[in-house]
KOLDO-851026 format. One record per residue (C-alpha): x, y, z. Coordinates in nm, 3 decimals, always signed. Layout:
# residues N
PT,X,Y,Z
...
//
This chain:
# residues 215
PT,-3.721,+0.899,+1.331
PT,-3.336,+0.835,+1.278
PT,-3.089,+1.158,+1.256
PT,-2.858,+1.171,+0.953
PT,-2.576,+1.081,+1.204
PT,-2.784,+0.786,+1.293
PT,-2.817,+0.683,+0.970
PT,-2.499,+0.753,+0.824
PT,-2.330,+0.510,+1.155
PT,-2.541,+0.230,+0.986
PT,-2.406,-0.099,+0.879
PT,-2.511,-0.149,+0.557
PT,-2.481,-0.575,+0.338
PT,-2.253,-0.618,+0.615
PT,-2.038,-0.288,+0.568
PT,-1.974,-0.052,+0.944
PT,-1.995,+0.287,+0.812
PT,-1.580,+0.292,+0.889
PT,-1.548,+0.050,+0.635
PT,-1.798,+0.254,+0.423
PT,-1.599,+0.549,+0.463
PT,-1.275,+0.388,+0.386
PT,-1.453,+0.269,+0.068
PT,-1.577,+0.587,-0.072
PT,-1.280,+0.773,+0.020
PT,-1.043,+0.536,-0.158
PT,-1.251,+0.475,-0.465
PT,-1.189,+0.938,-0.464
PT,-0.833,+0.893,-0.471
PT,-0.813,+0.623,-0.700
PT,-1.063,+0.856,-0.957
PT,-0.851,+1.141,-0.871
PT,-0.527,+0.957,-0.973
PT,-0.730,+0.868,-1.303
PT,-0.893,+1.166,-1.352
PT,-0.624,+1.430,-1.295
PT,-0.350,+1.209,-1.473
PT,-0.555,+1.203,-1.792
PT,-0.764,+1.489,-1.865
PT,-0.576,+1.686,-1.599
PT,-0.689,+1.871,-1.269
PT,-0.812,+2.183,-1.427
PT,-1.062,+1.986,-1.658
PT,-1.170,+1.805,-1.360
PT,-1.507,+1.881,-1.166
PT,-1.644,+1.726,-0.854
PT,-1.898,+1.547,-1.040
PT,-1.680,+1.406,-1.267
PT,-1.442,+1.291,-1.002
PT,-1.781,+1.132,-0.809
PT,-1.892,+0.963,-1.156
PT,-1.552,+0.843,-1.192
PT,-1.548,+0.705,-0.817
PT,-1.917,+0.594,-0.841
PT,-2.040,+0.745,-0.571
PT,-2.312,+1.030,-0.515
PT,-2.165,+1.417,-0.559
PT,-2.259,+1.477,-0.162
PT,-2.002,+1.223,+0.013
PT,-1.721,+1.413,-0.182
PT,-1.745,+1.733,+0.015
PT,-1.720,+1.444,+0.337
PT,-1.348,+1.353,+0.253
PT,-1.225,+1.676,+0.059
PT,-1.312,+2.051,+0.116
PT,-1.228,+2.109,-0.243
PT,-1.051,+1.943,-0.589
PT,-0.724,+2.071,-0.478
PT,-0.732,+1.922,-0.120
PT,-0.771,+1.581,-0.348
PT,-0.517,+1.646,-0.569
PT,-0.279,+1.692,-0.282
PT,-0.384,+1.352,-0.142
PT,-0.360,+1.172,-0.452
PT,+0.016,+1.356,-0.485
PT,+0.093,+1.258,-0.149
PT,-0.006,+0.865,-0.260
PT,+0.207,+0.952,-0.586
PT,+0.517,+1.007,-0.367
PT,+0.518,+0.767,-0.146
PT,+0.455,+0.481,-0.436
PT,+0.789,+0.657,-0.581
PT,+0.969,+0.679,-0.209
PT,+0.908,+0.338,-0.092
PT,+1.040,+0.206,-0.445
PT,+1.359,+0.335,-0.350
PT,+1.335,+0.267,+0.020
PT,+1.257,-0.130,-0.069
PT,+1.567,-0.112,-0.284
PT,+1.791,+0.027,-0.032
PT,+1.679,-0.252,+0.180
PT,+1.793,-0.536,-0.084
PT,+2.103,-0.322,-0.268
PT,+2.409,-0.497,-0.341
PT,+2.687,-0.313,-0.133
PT,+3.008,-0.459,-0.289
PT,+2.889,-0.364,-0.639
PT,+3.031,-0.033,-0.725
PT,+2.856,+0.325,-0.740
PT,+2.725,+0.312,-0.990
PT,+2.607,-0.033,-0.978
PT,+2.410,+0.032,-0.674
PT,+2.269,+0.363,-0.797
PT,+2.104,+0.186,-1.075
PT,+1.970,-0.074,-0.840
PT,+1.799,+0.252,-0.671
PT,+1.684,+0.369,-1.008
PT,+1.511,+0.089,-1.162
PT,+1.223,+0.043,-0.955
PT,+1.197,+0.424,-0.887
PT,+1.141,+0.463,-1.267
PT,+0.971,+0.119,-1.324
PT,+0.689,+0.342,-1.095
PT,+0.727,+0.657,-1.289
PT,+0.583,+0.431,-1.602
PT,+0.268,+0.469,-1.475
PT,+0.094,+0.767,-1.702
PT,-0.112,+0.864,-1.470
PT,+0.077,+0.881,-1.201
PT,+0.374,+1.069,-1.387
PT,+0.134,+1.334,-1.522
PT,+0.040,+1.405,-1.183
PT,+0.343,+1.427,-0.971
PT,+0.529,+1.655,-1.324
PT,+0.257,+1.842,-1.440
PT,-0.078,+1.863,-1.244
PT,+0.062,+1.972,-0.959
PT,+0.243,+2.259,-1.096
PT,+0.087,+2.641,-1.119
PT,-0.204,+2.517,-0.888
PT,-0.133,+2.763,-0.571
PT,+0.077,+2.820,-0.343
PT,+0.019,+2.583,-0.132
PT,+0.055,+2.302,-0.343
PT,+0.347,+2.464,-0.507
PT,+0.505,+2.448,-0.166
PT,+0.422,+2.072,-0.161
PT,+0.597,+2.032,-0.452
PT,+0.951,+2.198,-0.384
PT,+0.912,+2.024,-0.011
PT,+0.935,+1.665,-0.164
PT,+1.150,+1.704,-0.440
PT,+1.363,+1.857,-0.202
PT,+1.334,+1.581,+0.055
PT,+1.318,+1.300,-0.211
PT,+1.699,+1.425,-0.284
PT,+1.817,+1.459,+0.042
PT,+1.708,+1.045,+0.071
PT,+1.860,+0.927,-0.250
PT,+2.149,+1.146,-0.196
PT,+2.227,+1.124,+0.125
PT,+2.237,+0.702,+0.110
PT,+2.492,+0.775,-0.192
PT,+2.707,+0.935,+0.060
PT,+2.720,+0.642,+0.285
PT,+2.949,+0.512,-0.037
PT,+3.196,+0.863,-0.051
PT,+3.228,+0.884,+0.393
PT,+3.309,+1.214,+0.519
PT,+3.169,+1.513,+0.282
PT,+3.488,+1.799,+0.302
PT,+3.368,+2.085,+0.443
PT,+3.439,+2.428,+0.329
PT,+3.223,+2.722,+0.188
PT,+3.296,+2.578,-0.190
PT,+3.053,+2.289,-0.138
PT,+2.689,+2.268,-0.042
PT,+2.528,+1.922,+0.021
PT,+2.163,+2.074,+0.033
PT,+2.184,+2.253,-0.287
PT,+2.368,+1.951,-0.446
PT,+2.046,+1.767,-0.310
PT,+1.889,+2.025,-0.540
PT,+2.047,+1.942,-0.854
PT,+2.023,+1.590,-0.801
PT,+1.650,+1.561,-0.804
PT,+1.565,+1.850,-1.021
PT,+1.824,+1.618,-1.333
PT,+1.628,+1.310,-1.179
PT,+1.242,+1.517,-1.213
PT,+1.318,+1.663,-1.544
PT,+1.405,+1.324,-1.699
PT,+1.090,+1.172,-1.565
PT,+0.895,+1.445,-1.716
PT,+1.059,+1.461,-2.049
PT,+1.014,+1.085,-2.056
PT,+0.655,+1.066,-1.975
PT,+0.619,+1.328,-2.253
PT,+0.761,+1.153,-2.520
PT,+0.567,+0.839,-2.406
PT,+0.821,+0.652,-2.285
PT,+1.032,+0.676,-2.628
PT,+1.404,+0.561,-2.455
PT,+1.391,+0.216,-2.294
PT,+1.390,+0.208,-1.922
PT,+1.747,+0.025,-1.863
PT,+1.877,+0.344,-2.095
PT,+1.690,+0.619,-1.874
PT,+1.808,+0.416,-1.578
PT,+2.166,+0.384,-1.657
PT,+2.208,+0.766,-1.795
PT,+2.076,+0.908,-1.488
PT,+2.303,+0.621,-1.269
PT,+2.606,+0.791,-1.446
PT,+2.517,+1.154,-1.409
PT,+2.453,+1.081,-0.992
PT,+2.757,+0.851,-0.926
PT,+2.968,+1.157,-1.104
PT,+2.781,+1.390,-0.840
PT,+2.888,+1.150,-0.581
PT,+3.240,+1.028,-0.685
PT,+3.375,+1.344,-0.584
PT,+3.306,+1.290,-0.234
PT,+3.515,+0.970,-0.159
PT,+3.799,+1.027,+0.025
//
C-alpha cells in the first residue's frame, strides 16, 4: 500500500508533483492577491483563499503556516512588480533629458503598476496594523524602495555635501513616504487624477528634492 509521500511524489495527466506544487502554490498567491486586495486580509479565511485558488483546504497549510505568511508573499510579489517597473526604466531612461524629464520616465511605469486595485490595496492598506512582523516588512521596503529611486537621482546632482545639516537616509524617507501617500490617496479616490498628472506632480516634488544636490 503506497505512503502519503508516495503518493503525493506521483505524476499525475502528465504533471511531476514539482510541477504540481508550483501549480497549487501559485494559483494561492494569485487568490491571495485577489482576495486580500478586495475584501481585504482580515475578511479573508483559508477556505476562502482555497475556493478562490481551487484547490482543497489541506494543500494550503503545505505552502503557508498561516494567512499572514501569504499575505507577506503576495506583498513580496506586490513589490517586486513595482521595483522592477522602475528597474526596467532605469535600464531604457533618456540621460540627456533633464531631471525632471528622467524622473517621470521612472514614474510612469511605477504608477502604470500601482493601477492595479488589487495590488494597490494590498501593498497601502492590507499590510498595515497586521503585526509586527509584517509591519517591519513594510517600513523595510519603503525604506529600501527610496534609497533605489533616490539614490539613481543622485547619479544626476554628483557629490552629496556633507555636513550634519543634511541626511541622505532620512531624505530617502521623505521621498517614498510623498511617493506612498500619493499612491494610496489615488487608489482611494479610484484613480480620480489622470496618470500623466499624478506622474508629473510627483516628478516635480522629487527633482526639487534632488536639484539641491548638483554641484
Amino acid at each position: 500500500m503506497s505512503t502519503v509521500s508516495e503518493a503525493a511524489g506521483r505524476a499525475y495527466g502528465g504533471e511531476s508533483a514539482a510541477d504540481r506544487d508550483d501549480r497549487r502554490r501559485r494559483q494561492l498567491l494569485d487568490a491571495g492577491l485577489r482576495v486580500f486586495g478586495s475584501v481585504g486580509y482580515r475578511a479573508a479565511t483559508v477556505r476562502g483563499l482555497c475556493r478562490e485558488a481551487k484547490i482543497a483546504d489541506r494543500h494550503f497549510y503545505q505552502y503557508f503556516d498561516k494567512t499572514e505568511d501569504l499575505l507577506l508573499a503576495v506583498y513580496a510579489e506586490c513589490i517586486a512588480r513595482l521595483t522592477d517597473s522602475v528597474s526596467d526604466a532605469i535600464v531604457q531612461v533618456n540621460r540627456d533629458g533633464d531631471l525632471r524629464a528622467v524622473t517621470e520616465q521612472l514614474l510612469d511605469p511605477f504608477f502604470r503598476v500601482v493601477e492595479d486595485p488589487h495590488l494597490a490595496r494590498v501593498v497601502w492598506m492590507e499590510v498595515l496594523g497586521v503585526s509586527p512582523r509584517v509591519e517591519q516588512t513594510y517600513l523595510t521596503v519603503m525604506q529600501q524602495f527610496g534609497t533605489l529611486l533616490l539614490g539613481y537621482l543622485r547619479t544626476f546632482a554628483g557629490e552629496v555635501p556633507s555636513g550634519p545639516e543634511l541626511d541622505v537616509d532620512l531624505l530617502a524617507t521623505a521621498a517614498i513616504g510623498a511617493i506612498s501617500h500619493t499612491a494610496m490617496t489615488w487608489y482611494q479616490s479610484g484613480y480620480a487624477a489622470e496618470r500623466r498628472i499624478v506622474v508629473a506632480t510627483i516628478a516635480t516634488m522629487l527633482a526639487n528634492i534632488v536639484a539641491p544636490l548638483q554641484t
